[in-house]
C-alpha positions in Angstrom: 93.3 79.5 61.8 96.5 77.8 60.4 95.5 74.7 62.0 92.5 74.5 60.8 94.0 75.4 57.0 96.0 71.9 57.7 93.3 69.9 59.2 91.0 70.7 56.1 94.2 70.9 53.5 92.5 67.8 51.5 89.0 69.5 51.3 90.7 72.6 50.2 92.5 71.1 47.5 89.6 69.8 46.3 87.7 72.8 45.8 90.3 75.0 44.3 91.1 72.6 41.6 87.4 72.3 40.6 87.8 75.6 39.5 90.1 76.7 36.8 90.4 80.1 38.2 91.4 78.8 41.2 93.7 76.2 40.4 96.6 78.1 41.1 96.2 78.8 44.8 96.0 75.0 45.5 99.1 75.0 49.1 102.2 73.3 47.5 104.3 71.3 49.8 106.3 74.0 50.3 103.3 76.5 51.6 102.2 73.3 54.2 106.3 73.2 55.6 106.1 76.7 56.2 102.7 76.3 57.5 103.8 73.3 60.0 106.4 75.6 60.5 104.7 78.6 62.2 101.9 76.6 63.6 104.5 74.3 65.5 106.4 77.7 66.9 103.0 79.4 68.1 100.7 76.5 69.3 102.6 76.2 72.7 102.0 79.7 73.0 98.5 80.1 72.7 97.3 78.5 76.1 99.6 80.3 78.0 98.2 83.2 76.8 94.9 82.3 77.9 95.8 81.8 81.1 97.5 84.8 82.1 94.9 86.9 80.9 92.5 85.8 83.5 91.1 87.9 86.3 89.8 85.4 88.5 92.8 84.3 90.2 96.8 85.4 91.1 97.9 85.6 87.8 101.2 88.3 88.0 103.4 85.5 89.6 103.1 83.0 87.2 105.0 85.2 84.9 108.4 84.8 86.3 108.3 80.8 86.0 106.4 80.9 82.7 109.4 83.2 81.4 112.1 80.9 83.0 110.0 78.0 81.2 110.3 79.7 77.5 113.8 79.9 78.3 114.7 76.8 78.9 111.7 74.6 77.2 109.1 75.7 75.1 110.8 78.3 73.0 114.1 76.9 73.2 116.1 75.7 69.6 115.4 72.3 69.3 117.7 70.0 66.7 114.3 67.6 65.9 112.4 71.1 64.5 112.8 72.7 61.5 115.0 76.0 60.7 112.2 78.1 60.4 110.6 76.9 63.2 113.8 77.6 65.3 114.4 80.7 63.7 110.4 82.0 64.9 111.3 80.6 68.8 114.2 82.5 68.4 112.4 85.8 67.3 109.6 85.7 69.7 112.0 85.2 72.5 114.1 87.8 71.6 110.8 90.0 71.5 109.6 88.7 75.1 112.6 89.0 76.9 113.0 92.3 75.5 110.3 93.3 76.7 110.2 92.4 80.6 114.3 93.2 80.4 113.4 96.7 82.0 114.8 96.5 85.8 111.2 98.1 87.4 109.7 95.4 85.9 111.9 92.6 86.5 111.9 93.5 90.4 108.1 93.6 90.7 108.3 90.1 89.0 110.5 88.9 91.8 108.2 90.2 94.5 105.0 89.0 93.4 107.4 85.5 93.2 108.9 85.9 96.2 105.6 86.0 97.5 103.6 83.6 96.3 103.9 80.9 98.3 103.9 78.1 95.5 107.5 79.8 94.0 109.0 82.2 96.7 112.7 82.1 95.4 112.7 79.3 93.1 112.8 81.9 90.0 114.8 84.8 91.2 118.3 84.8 90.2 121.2 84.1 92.9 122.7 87.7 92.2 119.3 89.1 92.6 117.9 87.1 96.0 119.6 89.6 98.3 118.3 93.3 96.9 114.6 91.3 96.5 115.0 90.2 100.6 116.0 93.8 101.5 113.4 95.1 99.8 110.7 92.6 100.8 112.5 94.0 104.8 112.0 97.4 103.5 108.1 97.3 103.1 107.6 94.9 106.0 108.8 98.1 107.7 106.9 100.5 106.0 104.2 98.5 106.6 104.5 98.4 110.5 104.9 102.0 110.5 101.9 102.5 108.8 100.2 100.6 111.2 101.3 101.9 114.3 99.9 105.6 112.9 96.7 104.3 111.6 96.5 102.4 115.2 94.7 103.7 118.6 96.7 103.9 121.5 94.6 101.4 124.2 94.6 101.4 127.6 97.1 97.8 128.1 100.0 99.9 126.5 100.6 101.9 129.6 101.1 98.5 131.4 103.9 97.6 129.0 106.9 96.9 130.1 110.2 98.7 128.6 112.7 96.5 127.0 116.6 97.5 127.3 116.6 97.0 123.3 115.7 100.1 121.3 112.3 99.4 119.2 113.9 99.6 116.0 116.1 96.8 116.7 113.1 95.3 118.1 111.2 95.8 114.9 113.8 94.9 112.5 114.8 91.2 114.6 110.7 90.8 114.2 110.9 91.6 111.0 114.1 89.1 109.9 112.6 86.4 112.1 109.0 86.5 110.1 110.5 86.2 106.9 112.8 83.5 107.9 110.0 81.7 108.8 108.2 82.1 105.7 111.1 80.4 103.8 111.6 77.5 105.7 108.0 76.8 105.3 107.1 74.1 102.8 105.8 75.5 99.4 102.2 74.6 98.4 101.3 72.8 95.2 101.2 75.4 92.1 97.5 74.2 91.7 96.5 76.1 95.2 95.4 79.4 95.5 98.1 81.0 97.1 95.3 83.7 98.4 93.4 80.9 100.5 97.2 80.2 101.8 97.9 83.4 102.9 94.4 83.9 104.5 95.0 80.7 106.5 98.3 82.1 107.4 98.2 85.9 108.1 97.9 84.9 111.6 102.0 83.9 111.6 102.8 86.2 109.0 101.0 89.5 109.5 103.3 92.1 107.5 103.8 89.8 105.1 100.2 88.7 103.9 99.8 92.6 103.8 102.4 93.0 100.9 100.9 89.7 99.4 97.4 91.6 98.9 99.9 94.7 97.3 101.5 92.6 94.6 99.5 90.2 93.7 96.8 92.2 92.7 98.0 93.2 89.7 96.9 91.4 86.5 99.4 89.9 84.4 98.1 91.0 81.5 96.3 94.2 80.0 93.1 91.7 79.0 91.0 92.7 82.2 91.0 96.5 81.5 90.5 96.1 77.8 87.4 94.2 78.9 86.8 96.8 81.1 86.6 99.2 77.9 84.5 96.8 76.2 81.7 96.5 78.7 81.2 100.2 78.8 81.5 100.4 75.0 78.4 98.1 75.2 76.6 100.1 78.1 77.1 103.5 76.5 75.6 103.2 72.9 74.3 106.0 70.6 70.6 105.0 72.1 72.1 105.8 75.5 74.2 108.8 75.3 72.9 110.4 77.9 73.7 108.0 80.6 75.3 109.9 83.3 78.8 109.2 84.7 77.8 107.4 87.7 75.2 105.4 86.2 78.0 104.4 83.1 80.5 103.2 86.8 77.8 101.5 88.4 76.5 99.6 85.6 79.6 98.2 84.1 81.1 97.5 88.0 78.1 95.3 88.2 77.9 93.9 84.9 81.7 92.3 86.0 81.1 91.3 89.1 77.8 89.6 87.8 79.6 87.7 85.5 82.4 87.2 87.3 81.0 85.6 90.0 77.5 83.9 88.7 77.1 80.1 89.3 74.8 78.6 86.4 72.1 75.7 87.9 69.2 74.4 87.0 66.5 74.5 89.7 63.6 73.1 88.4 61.0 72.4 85.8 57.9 74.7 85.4 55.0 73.9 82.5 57.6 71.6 80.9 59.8 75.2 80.6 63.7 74.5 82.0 64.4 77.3 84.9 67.6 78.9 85.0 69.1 80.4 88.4 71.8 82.7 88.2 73.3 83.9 91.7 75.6 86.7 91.9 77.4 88.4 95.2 74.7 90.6 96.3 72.1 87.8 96.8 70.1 88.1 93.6 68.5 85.9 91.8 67.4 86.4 88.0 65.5 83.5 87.0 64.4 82.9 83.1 62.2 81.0 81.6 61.2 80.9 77.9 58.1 83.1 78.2 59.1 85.9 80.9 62.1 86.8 83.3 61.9 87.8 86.6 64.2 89.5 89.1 63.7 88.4 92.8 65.9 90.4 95.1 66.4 88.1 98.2 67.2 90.6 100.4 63.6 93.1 100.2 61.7 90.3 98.7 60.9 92.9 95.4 59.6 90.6 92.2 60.5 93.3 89.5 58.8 91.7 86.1 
């Protein structure tokens, strides 16, 4: 909005002064400063924003590195800027850091950095690297545990062999080694999914792709739930109060995943009507046109009209 107040400042001028009445709300320099001002302090801000509140990718490790960027770029005092514009860095960063300063937070940060194979330790402080390795240790083991509980005993485990070395030191020298391994391995390019990476890679690291799928699930932001709200404050309307529970889950689950994953294409022409495809997970296709829509469900071969 305020850049679009600067963009049309001339047009704006003109039309208040055309009026007597509204002569005196024509922006003085002093209004466009402060204007430059605040818009110079917030635009940086704004993409950012956009990004983290996405759902469709690992979003909860970027925040680490995009802190550690306001720090020491983007919101940082810079002589060339104005005071005010200083001043509102200054503010805002005081606000952000405030908020993440809590030390719950801070360490589930460091995880979801520490495992992401594009940062791993690159943003954790120096003082900080050794409690995030002991506890990254710490779940490896909880993790085997879990395992070996949830896990059949087979027939080839009566053939094996017993080692001189208790299984614990066995466990935690497996442990070490995998983890060591994961840091000495070369760190992708921030533009990959780290996901794909650590589906590629589970093989050599199996504990540690597990706690990979634990933390960087979460969402960065609160955007993806509040759009959670908003899907079934569409579904559930005063014309459709009586919707039952299940029906209210089941439809807004599918609404997301619909438009999460739908791929837009054009398949064809039909009586000089364009025909629109859209494809979603469960192999169905709803195809429009501007006269009708029909549902084809690929898997039972049902045309629903």
């Amino acid at each position: 909005m305020i850049e679009r107040v600067l963009e049309q400042q001339k047009a704006l001028s003109q039309i208040l002064l055309a009026d007597r009445k509204t002569r005196h709300l024509v922006p003085q320099w002093q209004d466009t400063d402060v204007l430059e001002s605040v818009s110079k302090a917030l635009k940086p801000l704004q993409e950012f924003t956009d990004i983290l509140s996405g759902e469709d990718y690992v979003s909860v490790s970027y925040l680490k590195p995009v802190l550690h960027l306001f720090n020491t770029k983007i919101l940082a005092v810079n002589d060339e800027d104005s005071d005010l514009t200083n001043t509102i860095k200054s503010k805002i960063l005081e606000y952000i850091n405030k908020n993440y300063d809590d030390e719950d937070t801070q360490e589930l940060l460091d995880m979801a950095s520490f495992l992401d194979p594009r940062f791993k330790t690159n943003y954790i402080a120096v003082d900080k690297l050794p409690n995030i390795k002991a506890k990254v240790m710490s779940d490896m083991k909880e993790v085997s545990q879990e395992q070996k509980t949830t896990t059949k005993k087979s027939l080839g485990s009566f053939f094996k062999t017993v080692s001189a070395m208790p299984t614990s030191l066995q466990l935690e020298e497996a442990i070490a080694s995998e983890m060591n391994s994961y840091l000495l391995t070369p760190s992708i390019d921030s533009e990959e999914d780290p996901l794909q990476w650590w589906k590629l890679h589970q093989i050599n690291f199996p504990r540690l792709s597990k706690l990979a799928k634990k933390y960087l699930c979460f969402p960065a932001t609160s955007s993806p739930s509040e759009r959670v709200f908003s899907t079934g404050g569409n579904v559930v309307t005063c014309q459709r109060s009586c919707l039952k529970p299940e029906m209210v889950d089941m439809m807004v689950s599918f609404g997301n995943m619909f438009q999460i994953h739908t791929e837009y294409f054009k398949i064809g022409e039909k009586n000089q009507e364009i025909v629109i495809g859209f494809f979603c997970p469960y192999r169905t296709a709803l195809v429009c046109t501007s006269t009708h829509c029909e549902i084809f469900f690929a898997e039972v071969g049902v045309i629903a009209k």
